[in-house]
N, C-alpha and C positions, 0 to 999 in steps of 0.2 A: 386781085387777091386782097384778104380783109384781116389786119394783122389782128381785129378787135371783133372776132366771131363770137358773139355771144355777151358781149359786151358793149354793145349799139346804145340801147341808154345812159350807161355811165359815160362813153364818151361824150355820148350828144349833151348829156349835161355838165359835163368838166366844159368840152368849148365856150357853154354858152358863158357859165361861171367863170370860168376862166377870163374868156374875152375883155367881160364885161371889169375885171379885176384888170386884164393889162389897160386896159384905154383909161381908168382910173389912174394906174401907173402913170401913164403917159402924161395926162393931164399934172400929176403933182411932179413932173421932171422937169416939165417948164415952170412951174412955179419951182422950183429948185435954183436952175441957172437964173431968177433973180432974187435968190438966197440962199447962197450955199451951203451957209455953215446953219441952216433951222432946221437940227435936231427933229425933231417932230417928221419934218419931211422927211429926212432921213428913215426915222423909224415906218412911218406911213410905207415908204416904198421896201425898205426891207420886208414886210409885214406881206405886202402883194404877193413878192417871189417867192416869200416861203409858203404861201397861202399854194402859190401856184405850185411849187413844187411838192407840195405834199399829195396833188390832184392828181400829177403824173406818175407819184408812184404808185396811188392805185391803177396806174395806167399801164403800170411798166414801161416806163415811156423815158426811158436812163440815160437815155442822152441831152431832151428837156430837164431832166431833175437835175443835169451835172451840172447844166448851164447857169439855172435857178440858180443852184448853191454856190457858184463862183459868183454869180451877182448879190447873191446874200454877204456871203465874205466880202466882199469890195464895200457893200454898204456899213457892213460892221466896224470895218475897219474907221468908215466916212463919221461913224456916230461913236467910236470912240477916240478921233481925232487923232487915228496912226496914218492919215490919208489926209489930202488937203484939196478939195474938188476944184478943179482945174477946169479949162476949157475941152482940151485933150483929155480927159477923163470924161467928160459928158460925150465928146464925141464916141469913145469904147464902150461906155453906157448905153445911148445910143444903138449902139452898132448891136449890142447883146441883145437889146429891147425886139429890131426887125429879125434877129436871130430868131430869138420866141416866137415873134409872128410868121416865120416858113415853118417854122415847125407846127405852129398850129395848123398850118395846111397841110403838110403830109398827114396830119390824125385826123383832118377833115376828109383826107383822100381814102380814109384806111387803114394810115400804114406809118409804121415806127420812124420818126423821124429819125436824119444822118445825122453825126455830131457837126458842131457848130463848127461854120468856118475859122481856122485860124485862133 
């Protein structure tokens, strides 16, 4: 079953834009944990999720976008210093980051990802 009948190209081109947006993420997350508090990174990586999450709504893809926007929030919060980036915060970081990545495999499969664990 193909949750995205008729919609093959826009997927196939959110994946690849997409992708290529989180592994950028990824990249400025390690440069993060050896600088926590540089704003800029902060804003960089908020700037990806909401990039990504606006990709999914054309996707209809509402369980990716909720995920997004709770890591948009936790970033907002990071760059207006109501949050203090911790060790334990990069690992739930983290953690939401491989989230994104199974869900890019259910829409690589087809098919609407589940919401995120936990």
């Amino acid at each position: 079953m193909n949750d995205f009948a008729g919609m093959e190209d826009l997927l196939s081109d959110f994946l690849l834009e997409a992708g290529e947006m989180l592994s950028e993420v990824d990249s400025k997350l390690m440069d993060l944990e050896g600088s926590p508090d540089d704003g800029k990174l902060h804003n960089e990586i908020f700037r990806g999720f909401h990039t990504i999450k606006g990709g999914a709504g054309f996707l209809n893809a509402t369980e990716l976008v909720a995920l997004c926007h709770n890591i948009e929030n936790l970033f907002d919060k990071l760059r207006n210093r109501e949050l203090v980036l911790s060790a334990e915060l990069m690992d739930v970081i983290f953690a939401a980051t491989a989230e994104v990545r199974r869900m890019f495999g259910a829409l690589q499969q087809g098919r609407q990802p589940s919401a995120a664990a936990g």
